[in-house]
LOGULUM-871126 format. One record per residue (C-alpha): residue number from 1; y, x negated, z; residue in one letter. Coordinates in Angstrom, 1 decimal. Example, Ala and Ser with C-alpha at 12.3 -4.5 7.8 and 13.67 -1.06 7.14 Angstrom:
2
   num        y        x        z   residu
     1     -4.5    -12.3      7.8        a
     2     -1.1    -13.7      7.1        s
This chain:
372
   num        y        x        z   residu
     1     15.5     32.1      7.9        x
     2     12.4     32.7      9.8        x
     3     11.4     29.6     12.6        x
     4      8.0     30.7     13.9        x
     5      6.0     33.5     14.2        x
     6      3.2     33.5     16.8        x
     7      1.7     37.0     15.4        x
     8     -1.5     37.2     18.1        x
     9     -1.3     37.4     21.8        x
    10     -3.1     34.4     23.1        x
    11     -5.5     34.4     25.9        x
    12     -7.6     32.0     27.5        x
    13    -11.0     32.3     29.6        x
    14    -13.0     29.7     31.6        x
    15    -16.3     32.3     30.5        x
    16    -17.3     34.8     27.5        x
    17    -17.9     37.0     30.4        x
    18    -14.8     37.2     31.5        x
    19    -13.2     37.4     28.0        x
    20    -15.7     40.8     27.4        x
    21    -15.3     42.5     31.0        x
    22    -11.4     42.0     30.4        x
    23    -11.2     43.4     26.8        x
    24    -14.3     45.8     27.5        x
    25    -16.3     45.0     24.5        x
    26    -18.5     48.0     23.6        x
    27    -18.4     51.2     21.7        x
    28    -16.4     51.2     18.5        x
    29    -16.4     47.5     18.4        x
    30    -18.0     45.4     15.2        x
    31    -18.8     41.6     16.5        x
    32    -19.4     39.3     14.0        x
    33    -21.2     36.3     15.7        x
    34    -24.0     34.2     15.0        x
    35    -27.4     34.9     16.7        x
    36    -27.3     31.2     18.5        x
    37    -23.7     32.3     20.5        x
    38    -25.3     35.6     20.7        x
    39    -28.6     34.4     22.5        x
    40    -26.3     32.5     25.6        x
    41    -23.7     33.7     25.9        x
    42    -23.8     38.0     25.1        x
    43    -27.6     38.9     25.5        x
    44    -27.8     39.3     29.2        x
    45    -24.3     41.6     29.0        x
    46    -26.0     44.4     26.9        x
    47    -23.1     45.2     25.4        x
    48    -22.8     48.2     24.1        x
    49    -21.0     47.2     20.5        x
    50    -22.9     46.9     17.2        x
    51    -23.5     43.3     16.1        x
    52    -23.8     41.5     12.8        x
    53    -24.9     37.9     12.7        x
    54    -23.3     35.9      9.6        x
    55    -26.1     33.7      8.5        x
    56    -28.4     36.4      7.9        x
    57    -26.1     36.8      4.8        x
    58    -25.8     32.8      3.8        x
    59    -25.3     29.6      5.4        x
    60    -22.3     27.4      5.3        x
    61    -18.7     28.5      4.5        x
    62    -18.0     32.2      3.4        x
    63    -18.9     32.8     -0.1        x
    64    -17.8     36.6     -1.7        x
    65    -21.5     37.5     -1.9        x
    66    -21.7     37.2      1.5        x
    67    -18.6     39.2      2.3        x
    68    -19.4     42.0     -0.1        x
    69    -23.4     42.1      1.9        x
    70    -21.5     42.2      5.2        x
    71    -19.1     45.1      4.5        x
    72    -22.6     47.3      2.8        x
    73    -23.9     46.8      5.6        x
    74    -21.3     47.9      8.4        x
    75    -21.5     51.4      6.5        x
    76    -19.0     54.2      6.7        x
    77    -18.9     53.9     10.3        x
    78    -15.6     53.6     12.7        x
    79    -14.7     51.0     14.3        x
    80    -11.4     50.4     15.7        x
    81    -12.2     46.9     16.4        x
    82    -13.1     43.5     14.7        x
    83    -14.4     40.6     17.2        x
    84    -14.7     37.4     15.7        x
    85    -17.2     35.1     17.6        x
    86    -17.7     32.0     15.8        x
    87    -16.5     28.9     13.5        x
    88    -14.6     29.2     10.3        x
    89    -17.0     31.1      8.7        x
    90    -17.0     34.3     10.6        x
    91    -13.3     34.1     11.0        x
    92    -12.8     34.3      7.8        x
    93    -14.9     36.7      7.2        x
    94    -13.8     39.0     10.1        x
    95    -10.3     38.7      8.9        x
    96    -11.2     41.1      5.5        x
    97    -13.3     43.3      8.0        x
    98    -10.3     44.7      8.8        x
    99     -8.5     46.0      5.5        x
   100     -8.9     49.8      5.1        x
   101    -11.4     50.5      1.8        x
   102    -12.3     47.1      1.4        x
   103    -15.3     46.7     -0.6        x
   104    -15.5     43.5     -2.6        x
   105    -14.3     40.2     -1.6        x
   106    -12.9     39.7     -5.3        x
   107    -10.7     42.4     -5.3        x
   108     -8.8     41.5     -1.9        x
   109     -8.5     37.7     -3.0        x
   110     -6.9     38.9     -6.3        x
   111     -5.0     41.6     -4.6        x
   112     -6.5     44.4     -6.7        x
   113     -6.0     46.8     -4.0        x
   114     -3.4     47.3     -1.1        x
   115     -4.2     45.3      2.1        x
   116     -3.9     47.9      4.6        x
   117     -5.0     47.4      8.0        x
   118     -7.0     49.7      9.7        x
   119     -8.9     48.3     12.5        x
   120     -7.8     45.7     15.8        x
   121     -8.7     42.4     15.1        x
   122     -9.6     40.1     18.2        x
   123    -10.9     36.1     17.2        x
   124    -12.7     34.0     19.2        x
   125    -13.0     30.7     17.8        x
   126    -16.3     28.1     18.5        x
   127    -14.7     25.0     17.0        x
   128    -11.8     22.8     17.6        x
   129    -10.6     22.8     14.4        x
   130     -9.6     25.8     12.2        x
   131     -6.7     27.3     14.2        x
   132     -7.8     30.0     12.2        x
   133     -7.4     32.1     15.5        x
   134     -3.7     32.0     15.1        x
   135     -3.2     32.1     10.9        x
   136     -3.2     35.1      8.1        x
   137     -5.1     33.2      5.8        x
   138     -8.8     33.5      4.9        x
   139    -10.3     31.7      2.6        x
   140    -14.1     31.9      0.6        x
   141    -15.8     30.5     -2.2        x
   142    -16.2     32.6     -5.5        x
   143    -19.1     32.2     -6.7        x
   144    -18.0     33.3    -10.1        x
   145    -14.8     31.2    -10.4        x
   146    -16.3     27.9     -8.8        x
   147    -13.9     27.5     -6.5        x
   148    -12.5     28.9     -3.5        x
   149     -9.9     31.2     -3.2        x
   150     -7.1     31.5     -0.1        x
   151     -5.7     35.1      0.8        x
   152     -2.6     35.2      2.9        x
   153     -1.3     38.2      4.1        x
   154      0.4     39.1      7.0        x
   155     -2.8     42.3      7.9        x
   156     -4.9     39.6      8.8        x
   157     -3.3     38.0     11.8        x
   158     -5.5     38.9     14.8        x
   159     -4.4     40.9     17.4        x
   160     -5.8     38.8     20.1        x
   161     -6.6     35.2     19.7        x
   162     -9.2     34.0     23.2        x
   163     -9.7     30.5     24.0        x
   164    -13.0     29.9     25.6        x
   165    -13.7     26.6     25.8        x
   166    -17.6     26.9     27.1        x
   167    -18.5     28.0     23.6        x
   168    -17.6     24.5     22.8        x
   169    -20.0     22.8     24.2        x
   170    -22.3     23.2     22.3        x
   171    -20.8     21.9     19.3        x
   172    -23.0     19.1     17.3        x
   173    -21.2     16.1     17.5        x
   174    -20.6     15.6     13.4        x
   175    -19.1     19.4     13.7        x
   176    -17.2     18.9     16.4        x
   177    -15.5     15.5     14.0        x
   178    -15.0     17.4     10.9        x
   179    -13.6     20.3     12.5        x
   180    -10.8     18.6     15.0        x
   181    -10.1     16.2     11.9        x
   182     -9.2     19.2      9.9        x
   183     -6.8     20.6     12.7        x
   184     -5.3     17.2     12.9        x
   185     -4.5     17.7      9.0        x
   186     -2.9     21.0      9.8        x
   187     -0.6     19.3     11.9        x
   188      0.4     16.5      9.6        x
   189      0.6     18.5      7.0        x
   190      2.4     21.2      8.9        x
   191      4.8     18.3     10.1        x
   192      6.0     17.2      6.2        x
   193      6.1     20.5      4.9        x
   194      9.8     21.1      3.8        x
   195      9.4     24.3      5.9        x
   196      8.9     22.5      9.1        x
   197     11.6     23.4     11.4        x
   198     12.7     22.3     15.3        x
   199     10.1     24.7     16.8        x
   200      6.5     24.5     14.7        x
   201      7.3     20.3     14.7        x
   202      7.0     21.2     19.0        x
   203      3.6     22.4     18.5        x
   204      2.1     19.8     15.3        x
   205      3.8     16.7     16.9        x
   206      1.8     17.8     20.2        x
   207     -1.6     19.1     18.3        x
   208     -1.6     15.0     16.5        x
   209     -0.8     13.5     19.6        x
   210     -4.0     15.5     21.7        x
   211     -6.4     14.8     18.7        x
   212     -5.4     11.3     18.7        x
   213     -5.4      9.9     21.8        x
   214     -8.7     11.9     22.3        x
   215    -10.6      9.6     19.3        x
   216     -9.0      6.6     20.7        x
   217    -11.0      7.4     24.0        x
   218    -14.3      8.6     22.1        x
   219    -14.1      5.9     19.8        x
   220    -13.6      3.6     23.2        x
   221    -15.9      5.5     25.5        x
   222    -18.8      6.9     23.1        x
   223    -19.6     10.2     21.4        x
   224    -20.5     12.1     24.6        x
   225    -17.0     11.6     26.1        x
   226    -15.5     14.4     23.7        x
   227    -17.1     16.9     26.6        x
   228    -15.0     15.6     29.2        x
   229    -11.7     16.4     26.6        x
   230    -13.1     19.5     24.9        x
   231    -10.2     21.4     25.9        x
   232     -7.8     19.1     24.8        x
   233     -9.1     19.6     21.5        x
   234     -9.7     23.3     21.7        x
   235     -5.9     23.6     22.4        x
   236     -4.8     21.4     19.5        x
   237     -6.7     23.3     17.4        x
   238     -4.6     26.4     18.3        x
   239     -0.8     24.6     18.1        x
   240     -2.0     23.1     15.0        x
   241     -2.4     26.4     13.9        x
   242      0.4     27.7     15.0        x
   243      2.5     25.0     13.3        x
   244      0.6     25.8     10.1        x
   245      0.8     29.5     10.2        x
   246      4.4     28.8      9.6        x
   247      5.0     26.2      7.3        x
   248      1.5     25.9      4.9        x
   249     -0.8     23.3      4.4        x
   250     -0.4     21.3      0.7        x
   251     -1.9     19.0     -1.7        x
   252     -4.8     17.6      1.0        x
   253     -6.0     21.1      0.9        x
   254     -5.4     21.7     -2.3        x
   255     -7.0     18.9     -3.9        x
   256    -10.1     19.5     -1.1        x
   257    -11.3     22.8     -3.0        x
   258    -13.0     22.4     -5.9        x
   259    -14.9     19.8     -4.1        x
   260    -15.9     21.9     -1.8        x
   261    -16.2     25.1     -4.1        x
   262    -18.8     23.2     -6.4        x
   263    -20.9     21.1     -4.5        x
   264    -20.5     22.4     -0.7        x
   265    -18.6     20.1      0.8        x
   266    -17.8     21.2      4.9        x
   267    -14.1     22.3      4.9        x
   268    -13.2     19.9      7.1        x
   269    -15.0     16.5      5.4        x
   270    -13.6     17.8      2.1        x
   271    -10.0     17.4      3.6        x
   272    -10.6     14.4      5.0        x
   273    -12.0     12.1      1.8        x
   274     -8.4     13.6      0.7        x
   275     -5.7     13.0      3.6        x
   276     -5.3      9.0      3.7        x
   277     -5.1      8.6      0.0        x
   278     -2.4     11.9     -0.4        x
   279     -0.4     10.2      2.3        x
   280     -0.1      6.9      1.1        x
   281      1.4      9.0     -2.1        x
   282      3.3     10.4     -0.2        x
   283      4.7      7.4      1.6        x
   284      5.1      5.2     -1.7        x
   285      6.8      8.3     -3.4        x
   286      9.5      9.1     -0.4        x
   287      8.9      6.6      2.4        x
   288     13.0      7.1      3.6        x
   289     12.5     10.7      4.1        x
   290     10.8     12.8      7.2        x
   291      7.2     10.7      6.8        x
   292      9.5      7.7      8.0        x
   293      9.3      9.7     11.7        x
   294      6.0     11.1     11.0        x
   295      5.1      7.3     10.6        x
   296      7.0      6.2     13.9        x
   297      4.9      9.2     15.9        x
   298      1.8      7.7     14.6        x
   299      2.4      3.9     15.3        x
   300      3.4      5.2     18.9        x
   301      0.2      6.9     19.7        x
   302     -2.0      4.2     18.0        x
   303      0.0      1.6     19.9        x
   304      0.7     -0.4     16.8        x
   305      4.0     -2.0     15.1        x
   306      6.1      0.6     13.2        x
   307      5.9     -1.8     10.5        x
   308      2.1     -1.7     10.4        x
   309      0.1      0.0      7.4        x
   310     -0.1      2.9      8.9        x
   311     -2.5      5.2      7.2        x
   312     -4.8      2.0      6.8        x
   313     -4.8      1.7     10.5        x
   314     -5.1      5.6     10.9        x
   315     -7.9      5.1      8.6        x
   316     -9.9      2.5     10.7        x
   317     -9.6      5.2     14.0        x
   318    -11.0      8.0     11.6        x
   319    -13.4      6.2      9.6        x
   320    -15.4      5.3     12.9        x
   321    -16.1      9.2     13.3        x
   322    -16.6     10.2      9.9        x
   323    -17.3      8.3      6.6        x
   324    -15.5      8.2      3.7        x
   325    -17.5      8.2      0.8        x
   326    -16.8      8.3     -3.1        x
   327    -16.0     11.8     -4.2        x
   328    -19.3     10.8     -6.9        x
   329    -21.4     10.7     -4.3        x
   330    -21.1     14.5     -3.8        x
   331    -22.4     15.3     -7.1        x
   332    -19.0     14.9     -9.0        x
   333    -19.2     13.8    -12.5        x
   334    -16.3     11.6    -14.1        x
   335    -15.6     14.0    -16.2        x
   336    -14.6     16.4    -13.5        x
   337    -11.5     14.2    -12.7        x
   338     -9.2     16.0    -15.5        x
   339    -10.7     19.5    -14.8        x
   340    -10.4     19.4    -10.9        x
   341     -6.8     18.3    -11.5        x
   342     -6.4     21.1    -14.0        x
   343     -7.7     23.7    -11.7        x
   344     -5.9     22.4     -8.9        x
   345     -2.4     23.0    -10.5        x
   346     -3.4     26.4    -12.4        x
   347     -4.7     27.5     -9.1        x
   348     -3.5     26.2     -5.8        x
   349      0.0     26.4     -6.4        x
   350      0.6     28.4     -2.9        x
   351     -0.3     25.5     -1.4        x
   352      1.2     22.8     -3.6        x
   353      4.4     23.8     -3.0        x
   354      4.3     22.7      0.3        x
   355      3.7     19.0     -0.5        x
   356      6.2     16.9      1.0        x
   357      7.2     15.5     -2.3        x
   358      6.1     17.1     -5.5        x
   359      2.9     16.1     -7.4        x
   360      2.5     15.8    -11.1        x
   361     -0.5     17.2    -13.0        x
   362     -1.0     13.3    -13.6        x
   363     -0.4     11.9    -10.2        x
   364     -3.1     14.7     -9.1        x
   365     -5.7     13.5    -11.3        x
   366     -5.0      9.9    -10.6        x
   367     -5.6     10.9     -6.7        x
   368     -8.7     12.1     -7.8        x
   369     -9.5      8.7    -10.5        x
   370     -9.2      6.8     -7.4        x
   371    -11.5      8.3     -5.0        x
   372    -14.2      9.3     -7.5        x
């Protein structure tokens, strides 16, 4: 039985200069960035790579239209290498970049041809949340299917995974929240997956108590504190990751995509109207089994009674940074509760299976009933 697998090598740089003199970005290198990382931090290097910037193709999260455009428009040229500079979205992306004859995003999400890899991959991430850095999964909307689709295959692991922490900065506030919530779901989840093991519970235990006791001092100290503890954040991120990598995400992340594949819901703020209400499932189905510790770790770092109710008062820390709303606020119709549930089984059953307990089709919609 596997433990962990840390596929990238993992590398970490006070400036992007010193991340592109070291790996000596230029000829033969493909970076996908955006054109506002691009202005600050790259101009003035005149490297000598090609560059694509991913919102000419599309805003928000990666969408196969977007990722069919992208690979037109590299060409039939050779690249040995992929750099990713940027949040989720260009991750994601970058990630099929790399798959010898790729040329629609449909046909690698349904695995219609063989995922063979055929250039480096090297990911710098720009949020604290994704831990994509460190995962083989991407994941886009298809447009067609109204949802979003996961791939998870070992080709996409990057090579090289580079912290940079100055390319945080610059991270609005309300991105910086929904991002480091959603690593901080990797790591729970990670935690209660029945794959978790001795060694990726080292890394999520550590990621939950980092994101944690950093809210507790925003929440105390005031939005612009979070620059003083970027790092903090930028290095949960990646052990979330890790953890993640290894044991799967489940039903917060499941449940999270057709919201977000039908009316646009940020990855991270989708997971979140999920995460308390999955977990106090979870607690009411199995509260004698590993969430009993999970619950002790939490009551430690929020400084409260073990005996407290502990996703309420997880709740009250989280709600101060991000709202929870009613899922109908979004745009969902009532009669979307049985037919999200529906797609949900029929489609995210990689993930569901690992749920710390197991859902029913009924208990799924009922999750949904009540947050609508």
């Amino acid at each position: 039985m596997r433990m962990l697998a840390v596929k990238p090598q993992i590398h970490k740089f006070d400036k992007f200069r010193d991340f592109a003199d070291f790996f000596a970005i230029g000829p033969g290198d493909l970076v996908l960035t955006n054109e506002f990382l691009y202005t600050p931090f790259m101009k003035e290097l005149e490297l000598r790579a090609d560059f694509i910037f991913q919102e000419k193709y599309g805003l928000g999260e990666p969408s196969d239209e977007m990722i069919d455009a992208i690979i037109k428009d590299m060409g039939e040229k050779e690249y040995r290498r992929i750099v990713a500079v940027g949040g989720g979205t260009v991750i994601d992306i970058a990630k099929l970049l790399v798959v010898e004859n790729a040329k629609h995003a449909v046909d690698l999400f349904e695995r219609r041809i063989p995922l063979v890899k055929a250039r480096e991959l090297i990911i710098v991430p720009t949020t604290c949340g994704t831990g994509s850095e460190v995962t083989n999964i991407s994941i886009a909307e298809i447009k067609s299917r109204h949802t979003k689709m996961g791939l998870a295959a070992d080709e996409l692991y990057a090579d090289y995974a580079v912290l940079i922490p100055q390319l945080v900065e610059g991270l609005p506030y309300q991105f910086f929240v929904t991002s480091s919530i959603d690593a901080l779901i990797h790591a729970l989840e990670s935690l209660v997956s029945p794959k978790s093991n001795a060694f990726t519970e080292l890394f999520s235990s550590k990621a939950i108590e980092l994101i944690l006791k950093g809210y507790r001092a925003i929440n105390a100290k005031g939005p612009a504190y979070r620059t003083e503890i970027l790092e903090d954040f930028v290095i949960a991120s990646n052990w979330a990751g890790i953890a993640f990598a290894n044991t799967g995400v489940g039903a917060v992340h499941a449940l999270s995509y057709p919201l977000g594949g039908n009316y646009h819901v940020p990855h991270g703020e989708a997971n979140y109207q999920f995460f308390i209400e999955v977990f106090k499932v979870y607690n009411r189905k199995n509260p004698g089994g590993k969430i009993k510790e999970v619950n002790k770790l939490l009551a430690g770092i929020l400084e409260i009674d073990a005996a407290a109710n502990i996703y309420d008062e997880l709740a009250a820390v989280l709600d101060q940074l991000l709202v929870r709303k009613p899922l109908s606020e979004y745009g969902m119709k009532s009669e979307e509760v049985e037919s999200f549930a529906d797609s949900v089984v029929t489609g995210q059953q990689r993930l569901l299976v690992n749920n710390y307990v197991s859902l029913t089709r009924d208990e799924i919609r009922d999750i949904f009933k009540a947050l609508f």
